[in-house]
DSSP file (Angstrom, degrees, kcal/mol; ACC not computed):
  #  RESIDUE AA STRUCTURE BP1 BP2  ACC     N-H-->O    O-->H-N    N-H-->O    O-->H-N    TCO  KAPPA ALPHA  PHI   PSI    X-CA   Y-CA   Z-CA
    1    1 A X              0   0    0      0, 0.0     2,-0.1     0, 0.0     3,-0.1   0.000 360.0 360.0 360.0 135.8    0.0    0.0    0.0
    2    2 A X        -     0   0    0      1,-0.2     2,-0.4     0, 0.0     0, 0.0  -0.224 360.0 -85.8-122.6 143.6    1.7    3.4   -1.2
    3    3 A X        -     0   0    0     -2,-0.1     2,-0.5     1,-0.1    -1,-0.2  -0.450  35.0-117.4 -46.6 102.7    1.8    6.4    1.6
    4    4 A X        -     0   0    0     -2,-0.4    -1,-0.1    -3,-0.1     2,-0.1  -0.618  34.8-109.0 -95.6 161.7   -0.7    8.5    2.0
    5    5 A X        -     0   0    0     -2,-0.5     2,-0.1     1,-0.1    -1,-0.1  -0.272  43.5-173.6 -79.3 123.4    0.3   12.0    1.2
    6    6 A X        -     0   0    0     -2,-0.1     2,-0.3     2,-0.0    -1,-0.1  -0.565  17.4-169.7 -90.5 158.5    0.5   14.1    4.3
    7    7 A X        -     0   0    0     -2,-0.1     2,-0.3     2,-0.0     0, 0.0  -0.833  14.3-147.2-118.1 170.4    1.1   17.8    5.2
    8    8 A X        -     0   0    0     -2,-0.3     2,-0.4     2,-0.0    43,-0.2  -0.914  11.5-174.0-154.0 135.9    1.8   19.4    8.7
    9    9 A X        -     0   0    0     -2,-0.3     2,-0.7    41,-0.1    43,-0.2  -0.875  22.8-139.8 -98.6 126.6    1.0   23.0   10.7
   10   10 A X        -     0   0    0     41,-0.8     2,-0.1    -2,-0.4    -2,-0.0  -0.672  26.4-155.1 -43.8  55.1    2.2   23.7   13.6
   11   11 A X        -     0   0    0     -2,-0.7     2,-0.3    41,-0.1    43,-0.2  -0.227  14.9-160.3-130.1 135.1   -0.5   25.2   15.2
   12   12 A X  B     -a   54   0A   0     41,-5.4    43,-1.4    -2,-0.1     2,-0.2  -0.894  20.0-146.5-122.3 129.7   -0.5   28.0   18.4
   13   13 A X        +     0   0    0     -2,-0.3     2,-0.2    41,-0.2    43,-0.2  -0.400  28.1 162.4 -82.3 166.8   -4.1   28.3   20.4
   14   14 A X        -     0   0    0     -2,-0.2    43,-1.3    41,-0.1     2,-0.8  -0.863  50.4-113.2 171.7 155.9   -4.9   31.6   21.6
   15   15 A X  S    S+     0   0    0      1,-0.3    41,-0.1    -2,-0.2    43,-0.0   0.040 105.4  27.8 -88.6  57.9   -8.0   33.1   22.7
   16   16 A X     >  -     0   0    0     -2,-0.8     4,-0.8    39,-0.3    -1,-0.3  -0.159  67.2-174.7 155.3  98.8   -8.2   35.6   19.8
   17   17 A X  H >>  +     0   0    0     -3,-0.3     3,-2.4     1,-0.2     4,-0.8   0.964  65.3  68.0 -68.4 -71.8   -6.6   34.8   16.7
   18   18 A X  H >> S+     0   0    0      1,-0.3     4,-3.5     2,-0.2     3,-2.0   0.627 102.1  50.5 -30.2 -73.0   -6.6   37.5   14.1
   19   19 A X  H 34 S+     0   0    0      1,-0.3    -1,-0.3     2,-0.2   102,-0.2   0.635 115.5  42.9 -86.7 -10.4   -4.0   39.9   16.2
   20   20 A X  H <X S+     0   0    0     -3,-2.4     4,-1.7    -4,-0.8    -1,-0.3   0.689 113.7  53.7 -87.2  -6.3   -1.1   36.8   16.8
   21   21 A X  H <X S+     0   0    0     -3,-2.0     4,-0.7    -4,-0.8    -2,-0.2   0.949 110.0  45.6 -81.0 -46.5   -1.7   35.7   13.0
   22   22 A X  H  < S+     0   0    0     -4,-3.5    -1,-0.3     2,-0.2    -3,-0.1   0.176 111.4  54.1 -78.6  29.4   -0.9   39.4   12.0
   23   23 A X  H >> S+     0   0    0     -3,-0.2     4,-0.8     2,-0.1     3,-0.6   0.706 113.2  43.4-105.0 -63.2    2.4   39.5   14.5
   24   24 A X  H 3X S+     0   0    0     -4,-1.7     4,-2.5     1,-0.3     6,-0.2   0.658 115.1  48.1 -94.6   2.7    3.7   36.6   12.9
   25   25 A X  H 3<>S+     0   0    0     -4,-0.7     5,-2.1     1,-0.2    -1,-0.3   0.880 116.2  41.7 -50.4 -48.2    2.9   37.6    9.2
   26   26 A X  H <45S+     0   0    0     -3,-0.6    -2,-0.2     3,-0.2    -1,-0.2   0.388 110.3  58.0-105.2   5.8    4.1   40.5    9.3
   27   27 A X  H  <5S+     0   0    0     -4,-0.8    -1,-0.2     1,-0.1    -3,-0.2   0.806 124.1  23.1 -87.0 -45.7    7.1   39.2   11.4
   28   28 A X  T  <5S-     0   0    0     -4,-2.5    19,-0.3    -5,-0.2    -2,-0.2  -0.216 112.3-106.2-125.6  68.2    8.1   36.7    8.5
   29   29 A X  T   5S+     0   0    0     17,-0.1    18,-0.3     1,-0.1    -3,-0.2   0.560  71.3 138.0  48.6  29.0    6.6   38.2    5.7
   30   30 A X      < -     0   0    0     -5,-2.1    16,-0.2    -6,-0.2     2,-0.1  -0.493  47.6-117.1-112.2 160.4    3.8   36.0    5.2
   31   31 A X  E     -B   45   0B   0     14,-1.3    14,-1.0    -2,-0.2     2,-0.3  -0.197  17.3-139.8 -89.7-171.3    0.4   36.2    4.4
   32   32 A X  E     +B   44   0B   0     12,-0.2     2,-0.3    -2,-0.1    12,-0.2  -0.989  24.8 160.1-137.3 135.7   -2.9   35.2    6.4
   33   33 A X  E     -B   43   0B   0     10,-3.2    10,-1.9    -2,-0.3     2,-0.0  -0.976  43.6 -94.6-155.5 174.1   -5.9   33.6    5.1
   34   34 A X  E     -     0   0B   0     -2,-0.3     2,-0.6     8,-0.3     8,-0.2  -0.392  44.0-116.2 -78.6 149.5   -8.9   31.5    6.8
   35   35 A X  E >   -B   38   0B   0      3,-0.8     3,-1.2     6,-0.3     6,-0.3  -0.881  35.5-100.3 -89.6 143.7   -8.5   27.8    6.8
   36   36 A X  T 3  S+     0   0    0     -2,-0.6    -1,-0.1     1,-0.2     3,-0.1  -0.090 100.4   3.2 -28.1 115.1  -11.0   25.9    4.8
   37   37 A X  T 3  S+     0   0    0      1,-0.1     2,-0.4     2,-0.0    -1,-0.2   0.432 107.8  84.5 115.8 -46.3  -13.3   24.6    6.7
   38   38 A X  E X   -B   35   0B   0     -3,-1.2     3,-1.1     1,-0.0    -3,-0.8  -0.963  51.0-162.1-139.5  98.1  -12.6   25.7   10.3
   39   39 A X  E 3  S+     0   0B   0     -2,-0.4    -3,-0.1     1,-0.2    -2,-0.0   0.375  98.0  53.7 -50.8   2.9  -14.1   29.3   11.2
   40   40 A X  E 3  S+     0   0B   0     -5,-0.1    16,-0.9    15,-0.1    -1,-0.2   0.585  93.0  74.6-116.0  10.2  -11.5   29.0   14.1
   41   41 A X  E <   -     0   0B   0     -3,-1.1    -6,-0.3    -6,-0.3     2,-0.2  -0.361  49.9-178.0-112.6 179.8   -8.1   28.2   12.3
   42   42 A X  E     -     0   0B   0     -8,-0.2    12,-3.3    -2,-0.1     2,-0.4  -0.599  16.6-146.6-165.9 129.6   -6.1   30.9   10.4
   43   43 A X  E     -BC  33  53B   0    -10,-1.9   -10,-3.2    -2,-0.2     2,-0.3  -0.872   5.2-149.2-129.5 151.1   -2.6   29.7    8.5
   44   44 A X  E     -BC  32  52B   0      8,-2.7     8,-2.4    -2,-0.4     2,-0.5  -0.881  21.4-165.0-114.2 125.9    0.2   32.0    8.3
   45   45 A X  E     -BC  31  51B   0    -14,-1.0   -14,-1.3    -2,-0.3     2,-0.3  -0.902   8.0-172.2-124.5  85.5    2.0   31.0    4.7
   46   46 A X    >   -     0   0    0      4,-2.2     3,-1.9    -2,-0.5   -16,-0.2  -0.584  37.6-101.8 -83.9 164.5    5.5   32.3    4.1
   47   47 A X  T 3  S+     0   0    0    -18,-0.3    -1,-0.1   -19,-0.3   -18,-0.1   0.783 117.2  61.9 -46.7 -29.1    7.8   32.2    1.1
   48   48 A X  T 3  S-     0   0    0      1,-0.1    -1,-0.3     2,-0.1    -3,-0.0   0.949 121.8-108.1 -77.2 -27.3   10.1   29.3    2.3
   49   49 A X  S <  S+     0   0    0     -3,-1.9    -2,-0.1     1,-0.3    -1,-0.1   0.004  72.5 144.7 137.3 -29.9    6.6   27.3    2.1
   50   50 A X        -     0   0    0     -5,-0.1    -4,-2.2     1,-0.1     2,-0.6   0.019  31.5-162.3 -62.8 155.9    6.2   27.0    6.0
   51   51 A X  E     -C   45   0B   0    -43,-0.2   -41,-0.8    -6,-0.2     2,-0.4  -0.905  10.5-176.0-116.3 117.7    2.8   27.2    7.2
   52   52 A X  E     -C   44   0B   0     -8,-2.4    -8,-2.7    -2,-0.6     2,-0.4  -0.974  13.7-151.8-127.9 155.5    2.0   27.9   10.7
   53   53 A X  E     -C   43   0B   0     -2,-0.4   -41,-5.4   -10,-0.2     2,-0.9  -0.770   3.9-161.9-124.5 122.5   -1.8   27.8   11.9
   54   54 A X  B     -a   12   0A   0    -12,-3.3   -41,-0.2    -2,-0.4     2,-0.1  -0.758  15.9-167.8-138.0 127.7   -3.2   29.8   14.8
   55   55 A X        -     0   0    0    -43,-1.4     2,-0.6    -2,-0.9   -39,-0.3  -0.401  22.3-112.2-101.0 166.6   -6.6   28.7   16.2
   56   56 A X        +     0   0    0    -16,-0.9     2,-0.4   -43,-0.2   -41,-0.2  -0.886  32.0 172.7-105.9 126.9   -8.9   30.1   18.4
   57   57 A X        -     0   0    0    -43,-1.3   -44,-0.0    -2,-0.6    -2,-0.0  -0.863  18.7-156.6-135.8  97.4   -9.4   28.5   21.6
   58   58 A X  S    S+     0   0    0     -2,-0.4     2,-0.5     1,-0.2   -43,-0.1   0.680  95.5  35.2 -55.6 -32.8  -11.6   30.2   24.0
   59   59 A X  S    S+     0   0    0    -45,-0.1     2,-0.3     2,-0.1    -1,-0.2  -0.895  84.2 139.4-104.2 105.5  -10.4   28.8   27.4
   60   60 A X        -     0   0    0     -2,-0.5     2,-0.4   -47,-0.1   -46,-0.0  -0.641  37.5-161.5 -98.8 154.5   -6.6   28.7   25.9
   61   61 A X        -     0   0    0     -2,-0.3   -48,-0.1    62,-0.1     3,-0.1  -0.949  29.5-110.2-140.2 142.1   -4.1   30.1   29.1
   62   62 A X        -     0   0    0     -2,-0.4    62,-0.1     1,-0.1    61,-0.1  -0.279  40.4 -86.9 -79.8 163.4   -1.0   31.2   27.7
   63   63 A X        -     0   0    0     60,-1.8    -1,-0.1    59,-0.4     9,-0.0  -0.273  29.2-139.0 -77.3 173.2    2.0   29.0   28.5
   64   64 A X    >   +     0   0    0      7,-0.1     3,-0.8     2,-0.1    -1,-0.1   0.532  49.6 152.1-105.7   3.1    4.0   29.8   32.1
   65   65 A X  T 3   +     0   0    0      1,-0.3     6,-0.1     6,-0.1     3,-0.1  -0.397  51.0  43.4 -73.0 136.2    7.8   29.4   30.7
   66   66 A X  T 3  S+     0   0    0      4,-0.2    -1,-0.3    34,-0.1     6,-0.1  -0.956  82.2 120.4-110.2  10.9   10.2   30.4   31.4
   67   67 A X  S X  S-     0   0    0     -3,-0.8     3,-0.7     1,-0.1    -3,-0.1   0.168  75.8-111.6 -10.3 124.9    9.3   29.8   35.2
   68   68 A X  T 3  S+     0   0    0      1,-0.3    -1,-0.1    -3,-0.1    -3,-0.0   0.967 111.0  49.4 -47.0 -53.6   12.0   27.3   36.9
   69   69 A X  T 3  S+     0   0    0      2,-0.0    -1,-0.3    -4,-0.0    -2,-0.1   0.994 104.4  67.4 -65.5 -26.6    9.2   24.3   37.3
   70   70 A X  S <  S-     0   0    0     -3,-0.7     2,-0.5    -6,-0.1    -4,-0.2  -0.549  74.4-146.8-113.4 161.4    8.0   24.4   34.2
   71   71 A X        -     0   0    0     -2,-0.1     2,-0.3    -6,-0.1    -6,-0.1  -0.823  23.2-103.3-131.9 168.5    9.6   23.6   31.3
   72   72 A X        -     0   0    0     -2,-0.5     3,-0.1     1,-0.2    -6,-0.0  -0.464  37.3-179.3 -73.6 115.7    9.7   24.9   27.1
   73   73 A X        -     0   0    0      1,-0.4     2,-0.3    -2,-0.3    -1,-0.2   0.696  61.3 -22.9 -87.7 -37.1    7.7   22.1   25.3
   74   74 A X  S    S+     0   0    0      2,-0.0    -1,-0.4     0, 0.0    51,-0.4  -0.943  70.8 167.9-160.6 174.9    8.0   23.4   22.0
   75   75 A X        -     0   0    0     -2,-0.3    51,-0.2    -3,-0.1     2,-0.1  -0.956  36.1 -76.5-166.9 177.6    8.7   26.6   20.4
   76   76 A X        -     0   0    0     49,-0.8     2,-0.4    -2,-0.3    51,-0.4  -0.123  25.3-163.2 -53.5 149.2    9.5   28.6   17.5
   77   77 A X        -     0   0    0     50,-0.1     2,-0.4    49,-0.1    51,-0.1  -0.898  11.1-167.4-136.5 134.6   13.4   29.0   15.7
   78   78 A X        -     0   0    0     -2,-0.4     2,-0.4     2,-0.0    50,-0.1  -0.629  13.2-144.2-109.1  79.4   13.2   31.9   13.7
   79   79 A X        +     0   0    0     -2,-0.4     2,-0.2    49,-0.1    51,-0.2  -0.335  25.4 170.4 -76.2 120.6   16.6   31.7   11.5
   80   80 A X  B     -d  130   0C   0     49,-2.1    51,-2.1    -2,-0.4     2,-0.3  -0.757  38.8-106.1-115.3 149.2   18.3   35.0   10.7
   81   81 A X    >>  -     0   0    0     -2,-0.2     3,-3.0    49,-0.2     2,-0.7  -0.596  41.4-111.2 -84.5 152.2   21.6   35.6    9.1
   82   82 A X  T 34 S+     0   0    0     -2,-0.3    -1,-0.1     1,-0.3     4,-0.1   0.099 111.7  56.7 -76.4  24.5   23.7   36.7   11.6
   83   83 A X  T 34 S+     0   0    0     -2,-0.7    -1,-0.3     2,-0.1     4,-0.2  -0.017 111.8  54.7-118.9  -0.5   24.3   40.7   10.5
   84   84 A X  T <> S+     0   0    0     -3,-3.0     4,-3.1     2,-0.1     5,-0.3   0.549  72.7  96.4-109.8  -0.6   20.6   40.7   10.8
   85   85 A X  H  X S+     0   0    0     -4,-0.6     4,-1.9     2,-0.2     3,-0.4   0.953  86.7  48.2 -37.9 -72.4   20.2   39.4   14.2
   86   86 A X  H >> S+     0   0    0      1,-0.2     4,-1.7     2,-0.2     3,-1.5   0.779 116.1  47.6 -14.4 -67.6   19.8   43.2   15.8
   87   87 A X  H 3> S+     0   0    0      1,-0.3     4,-1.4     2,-0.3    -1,-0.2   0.758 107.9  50.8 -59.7 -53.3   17.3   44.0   13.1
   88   88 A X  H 3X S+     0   0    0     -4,-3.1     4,-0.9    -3,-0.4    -1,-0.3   0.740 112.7  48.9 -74.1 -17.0   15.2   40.9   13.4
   89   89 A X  H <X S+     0   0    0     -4,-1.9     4,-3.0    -3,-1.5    -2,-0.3   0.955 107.5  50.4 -86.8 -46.9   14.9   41.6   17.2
   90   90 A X  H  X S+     0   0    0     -4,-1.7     4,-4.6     1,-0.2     5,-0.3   0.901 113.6  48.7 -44.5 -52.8   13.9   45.4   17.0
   91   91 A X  H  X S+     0   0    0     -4,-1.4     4,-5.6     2,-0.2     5,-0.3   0.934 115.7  46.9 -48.2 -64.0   11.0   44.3   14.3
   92   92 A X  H  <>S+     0   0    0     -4,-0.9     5,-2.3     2,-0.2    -1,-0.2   0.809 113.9  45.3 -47.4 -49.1   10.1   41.5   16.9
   93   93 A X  H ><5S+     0   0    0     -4,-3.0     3,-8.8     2,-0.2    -1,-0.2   0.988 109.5  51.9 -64.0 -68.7   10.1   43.8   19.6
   94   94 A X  H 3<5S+     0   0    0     -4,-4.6    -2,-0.2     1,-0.3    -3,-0.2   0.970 109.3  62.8 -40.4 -56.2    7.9   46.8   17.7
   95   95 A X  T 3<5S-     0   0    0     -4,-5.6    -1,-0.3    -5,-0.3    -2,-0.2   0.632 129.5 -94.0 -94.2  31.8    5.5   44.0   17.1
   96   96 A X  T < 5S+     0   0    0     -3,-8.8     2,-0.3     1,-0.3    -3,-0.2   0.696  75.3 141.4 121.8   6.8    4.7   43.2   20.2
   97   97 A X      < -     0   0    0     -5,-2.3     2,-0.8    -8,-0.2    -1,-0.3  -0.609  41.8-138.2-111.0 128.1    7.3   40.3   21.1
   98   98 A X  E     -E  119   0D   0     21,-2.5    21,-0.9    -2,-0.3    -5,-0.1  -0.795  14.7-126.3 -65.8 100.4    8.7   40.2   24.7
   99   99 A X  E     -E  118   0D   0     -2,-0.8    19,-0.2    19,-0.2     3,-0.1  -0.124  29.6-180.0 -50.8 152.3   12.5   39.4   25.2
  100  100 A X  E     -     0   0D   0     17,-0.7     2,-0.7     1,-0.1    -1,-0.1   0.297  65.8 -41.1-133.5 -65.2   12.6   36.2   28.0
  101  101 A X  E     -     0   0D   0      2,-0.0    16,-1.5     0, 0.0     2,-0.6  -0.865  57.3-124.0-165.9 155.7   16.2   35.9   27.9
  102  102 A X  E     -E  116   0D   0     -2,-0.7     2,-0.5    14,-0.2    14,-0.2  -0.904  26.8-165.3-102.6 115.5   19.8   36.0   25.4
  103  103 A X  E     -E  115   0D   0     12,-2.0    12,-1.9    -2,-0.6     2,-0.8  -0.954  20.7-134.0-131.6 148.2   22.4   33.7   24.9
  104  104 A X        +     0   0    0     -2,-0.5     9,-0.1     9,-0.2    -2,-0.0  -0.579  16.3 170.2 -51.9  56.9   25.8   32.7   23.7
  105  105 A X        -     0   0    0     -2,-0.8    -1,-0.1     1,-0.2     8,-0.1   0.496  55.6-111.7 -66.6 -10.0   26.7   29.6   21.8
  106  106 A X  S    S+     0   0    0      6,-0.3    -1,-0.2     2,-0.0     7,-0.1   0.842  86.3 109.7  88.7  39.3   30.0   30.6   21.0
  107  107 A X        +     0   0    0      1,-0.0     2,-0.5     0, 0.0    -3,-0.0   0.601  61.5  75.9-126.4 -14.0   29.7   31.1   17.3
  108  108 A X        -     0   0    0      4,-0.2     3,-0.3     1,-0.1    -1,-0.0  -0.709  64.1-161.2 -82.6 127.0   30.0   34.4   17.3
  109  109 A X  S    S+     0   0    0     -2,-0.5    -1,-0.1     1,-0.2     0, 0.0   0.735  89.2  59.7 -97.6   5.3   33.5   36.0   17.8
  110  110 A X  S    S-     0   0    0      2,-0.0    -1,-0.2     0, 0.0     3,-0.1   0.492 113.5-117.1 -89.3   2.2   32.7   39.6   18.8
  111  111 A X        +     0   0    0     -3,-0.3    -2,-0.1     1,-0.1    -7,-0.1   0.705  61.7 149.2  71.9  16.3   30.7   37.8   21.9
  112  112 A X        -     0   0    0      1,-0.1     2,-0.4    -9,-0.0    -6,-0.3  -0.241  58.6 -88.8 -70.5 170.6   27.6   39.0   21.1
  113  113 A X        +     0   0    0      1,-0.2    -9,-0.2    -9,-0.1     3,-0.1  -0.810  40.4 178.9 -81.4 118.0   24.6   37.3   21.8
  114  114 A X  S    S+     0   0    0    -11,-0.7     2,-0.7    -2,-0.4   -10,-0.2   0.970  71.5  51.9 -94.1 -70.9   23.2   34.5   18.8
  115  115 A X  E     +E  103   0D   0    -12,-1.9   -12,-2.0    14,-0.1     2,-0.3  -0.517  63.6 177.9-115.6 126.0   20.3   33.3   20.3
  116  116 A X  E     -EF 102 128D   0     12,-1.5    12,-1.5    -2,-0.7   -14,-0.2  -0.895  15.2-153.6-119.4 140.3   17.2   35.5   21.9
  117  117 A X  E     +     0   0D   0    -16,-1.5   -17,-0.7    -2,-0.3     2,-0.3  -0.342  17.8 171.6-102.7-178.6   14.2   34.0   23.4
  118  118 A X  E     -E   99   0D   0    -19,-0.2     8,-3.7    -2,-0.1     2,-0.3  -0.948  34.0-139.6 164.0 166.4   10.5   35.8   23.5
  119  119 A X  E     -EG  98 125D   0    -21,-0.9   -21,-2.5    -2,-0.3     6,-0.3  -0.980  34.7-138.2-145.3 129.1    7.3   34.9   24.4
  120  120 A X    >   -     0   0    0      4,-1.4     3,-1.5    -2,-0.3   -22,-0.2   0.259  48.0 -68.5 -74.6-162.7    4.5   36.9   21.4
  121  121 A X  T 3  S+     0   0    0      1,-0.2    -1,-0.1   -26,-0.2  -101,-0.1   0.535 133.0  50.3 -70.3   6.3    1.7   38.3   22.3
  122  122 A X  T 3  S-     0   0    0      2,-0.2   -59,-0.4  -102,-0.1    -1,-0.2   0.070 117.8-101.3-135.3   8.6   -0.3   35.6   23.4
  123  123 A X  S <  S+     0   0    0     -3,-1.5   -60,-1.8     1,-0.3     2,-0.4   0.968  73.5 137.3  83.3  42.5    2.4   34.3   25.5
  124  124 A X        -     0   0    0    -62,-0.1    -4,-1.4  -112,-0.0    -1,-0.3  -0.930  54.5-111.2-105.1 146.6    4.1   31.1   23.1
  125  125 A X  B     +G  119   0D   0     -2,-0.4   -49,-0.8   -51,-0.4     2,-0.3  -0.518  40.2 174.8 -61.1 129.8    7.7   31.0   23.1
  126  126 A X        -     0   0    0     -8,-3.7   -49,-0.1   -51,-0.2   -51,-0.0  -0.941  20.0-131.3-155.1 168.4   10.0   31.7   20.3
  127  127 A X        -     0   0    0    -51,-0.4   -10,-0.2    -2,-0.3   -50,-0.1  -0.273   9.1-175.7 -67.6 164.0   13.6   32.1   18.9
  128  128 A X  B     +F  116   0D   0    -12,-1.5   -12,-1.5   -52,-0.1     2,-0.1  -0.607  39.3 143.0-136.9  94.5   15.4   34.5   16.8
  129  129 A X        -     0   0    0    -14,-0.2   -49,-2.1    -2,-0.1     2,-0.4  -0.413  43.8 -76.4-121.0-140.0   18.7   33.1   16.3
  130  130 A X  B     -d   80   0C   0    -51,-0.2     2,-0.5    -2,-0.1   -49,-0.2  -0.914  26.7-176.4-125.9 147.7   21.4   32.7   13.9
  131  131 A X        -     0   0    0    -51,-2.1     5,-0.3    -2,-0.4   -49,-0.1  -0.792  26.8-125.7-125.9  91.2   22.2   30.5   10.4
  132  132 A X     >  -     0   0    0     -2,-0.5     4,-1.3     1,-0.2     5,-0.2  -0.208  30.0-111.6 -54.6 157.2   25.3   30.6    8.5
  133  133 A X  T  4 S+     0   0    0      1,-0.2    -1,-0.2     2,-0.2   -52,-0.0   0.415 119.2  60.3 -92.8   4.9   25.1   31.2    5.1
  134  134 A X  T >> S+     0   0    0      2,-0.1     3,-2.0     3,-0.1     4,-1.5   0.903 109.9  50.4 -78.3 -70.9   26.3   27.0    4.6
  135  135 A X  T 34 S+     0   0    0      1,-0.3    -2,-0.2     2,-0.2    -3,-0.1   0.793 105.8  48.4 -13.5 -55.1   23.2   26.4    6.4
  136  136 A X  T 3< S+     0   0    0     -4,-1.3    -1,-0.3    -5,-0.3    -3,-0.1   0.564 103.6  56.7 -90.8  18.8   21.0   28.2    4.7
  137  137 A X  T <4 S+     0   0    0     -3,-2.0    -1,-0.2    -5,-0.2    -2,-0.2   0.464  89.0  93.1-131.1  -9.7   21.8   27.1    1.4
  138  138 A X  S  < S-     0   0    0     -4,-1.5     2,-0.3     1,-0.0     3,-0.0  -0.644  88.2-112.6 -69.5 164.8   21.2   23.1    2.2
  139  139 A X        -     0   0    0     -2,-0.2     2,-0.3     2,-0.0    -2,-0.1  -0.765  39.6-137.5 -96.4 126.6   18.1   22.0    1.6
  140  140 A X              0   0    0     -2,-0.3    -4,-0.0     1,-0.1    -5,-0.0  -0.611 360.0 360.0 -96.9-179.8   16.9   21.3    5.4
  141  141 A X              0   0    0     -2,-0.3    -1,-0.1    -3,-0.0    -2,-0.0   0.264 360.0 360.0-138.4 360.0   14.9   18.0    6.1
């Protein structure tokens, strides 16, 4: 019997869709449209092809990380080239993104900070770190 052919969204609850759909559109250039089907669903479509989907869920409570008990169950990577980190945080910030915390991997030699955490407006976690230009020019998997 042959596979059947799948896709997959990632998809972030929140009690009021419409103003996280337009934060992350307009964070990575993407559009917005209704999903088929489901009055509650909205996918966010950007140019590399990803989709991510943000539903409405009336009793949703936003997540409590980074609080020490609890821990990041999933998140976001936002990959930026690394002379656009600054640039990609300011944007993040102006729309509406909290900084949670900054750190080092040691891939940077001036010691700056690669990888910044943030929690959007509706309180999900996500990255903005950084991708060398080897990286970005594999096909990822």
């Amino acid at each position: 019997m042959p596979p059947v052919p799948k896709t997959s969204v990632l998809v972030l609850d929140c009690s009021d869709p419409e103003p996280l759909a337009r934060f992350y559109a307009t964070l990575l250039d993407a559009t917005v449209e209704p999903a088929g089907g489901d009055p509650d669903l909205l996918l966010v479509s950007g140019r590399s092809g990803v989709t991510l989907g943000i539903r409405r869920d009336l009793g949703h409570a936003p997540p409590s990380w980074p609080r020490p008990e609890d821990s990041l169950q999933a998140h976001l990577e936002i990959l930026v080239a690394p002379d656009a980190l600054d640039d990609a945080e300011r944007e993040a910030v102006s729309l509406g993104a909290r900084p949670v915390a900054a750190e080092r991997d040691g891939t940077r030699t001036d010691r700056r900070t690669d990888l910044r955490r943030y929690m959007d407006p509706a309180g999900h976690s996500f990255v903005l770190t950084t991708i060398s230009p080897v990286q970005a020019a594999s096909p990822r998997t």
